[in-house]
N, C-alpha and C positions, 0 to 999 in steps of 0.2 A: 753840050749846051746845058746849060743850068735853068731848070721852072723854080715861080716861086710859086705860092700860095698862099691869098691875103684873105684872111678870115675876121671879119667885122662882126662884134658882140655886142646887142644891146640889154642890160639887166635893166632888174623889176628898181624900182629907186631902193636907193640904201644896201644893196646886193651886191653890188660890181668888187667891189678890194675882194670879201671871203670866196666869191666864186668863182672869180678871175686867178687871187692865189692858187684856190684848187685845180682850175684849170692846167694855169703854168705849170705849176708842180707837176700832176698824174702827165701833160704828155711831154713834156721836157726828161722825164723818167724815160718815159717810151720811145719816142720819138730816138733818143742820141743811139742806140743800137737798129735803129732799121734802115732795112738797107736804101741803099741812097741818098741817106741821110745829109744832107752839106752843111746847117747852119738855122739859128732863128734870131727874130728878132721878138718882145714879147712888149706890147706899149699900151699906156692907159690915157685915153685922151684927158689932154687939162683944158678942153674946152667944153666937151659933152661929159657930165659926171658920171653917165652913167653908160661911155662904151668903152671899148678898148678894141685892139688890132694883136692879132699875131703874125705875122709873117716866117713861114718857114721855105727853106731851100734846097729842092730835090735834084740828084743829075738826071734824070731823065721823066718822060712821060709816065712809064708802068710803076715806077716809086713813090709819082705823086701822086694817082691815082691809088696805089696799095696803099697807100699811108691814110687817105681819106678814108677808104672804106674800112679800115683796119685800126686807124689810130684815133685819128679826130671825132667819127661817133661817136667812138662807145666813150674819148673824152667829155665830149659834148651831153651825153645821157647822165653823164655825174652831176652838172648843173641844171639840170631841162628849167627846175621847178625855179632857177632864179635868173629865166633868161625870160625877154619878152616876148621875141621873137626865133627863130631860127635864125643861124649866124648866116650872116650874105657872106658867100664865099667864090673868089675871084682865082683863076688861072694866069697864070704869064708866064712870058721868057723872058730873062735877064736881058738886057742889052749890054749894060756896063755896072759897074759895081766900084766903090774906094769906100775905105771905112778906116777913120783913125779913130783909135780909142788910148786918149790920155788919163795917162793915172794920176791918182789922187794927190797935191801938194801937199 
């Protein structure tokens, strides 16, 4: 069984690109060696200018739970000072999954 975990970010106005950048980067570094690691998705909404979504995907419960307490923090304390809020962060189990990704013409 595959969890995901959907971590919603809202920054201060004018914040979101450099601290979202920062974000991606520091746990996209970390994140691809821990174990359980399956896959992320990394999105800036074009509706709200000022959140964005990560979605990452762990095989089991104790990975996704380690990775929060382990990864997503201390990534999360790198930006505190350009968030509004603490990020709302969601639990699930995959049900089904398809993903094409076409390349550039």
């Amino acid at each position: 069984m595959v969890l995901a975990r959907i971590a919603k970010f809202s920054f201060k106005k004018g914040k979101r690109e450099e601290a979202f950048a920062e974000l991606d980067l520091t746990l996209n570094m970390q994140v691809r060696n821990a174990k359980g690691f399956r896959g992320f998705i990394s999105m800036i909404s074009e509706d709200a200018k000022n959140e964005a979504t990560i979605i990452t995907l762990w095989e089991d419960q104790i990975s996704l739970v380690s990775s929060e307490n382990e990864l997503l923090s201390v990534a999360v304390k790198k930006i505190l000072n350009s968030l509004e809020k603490e990020p709302a962060v969601e639990h699930l189990k995959i049900f089904s999954t398809e993903m094409f990704m076409q390349s550039p013409s």
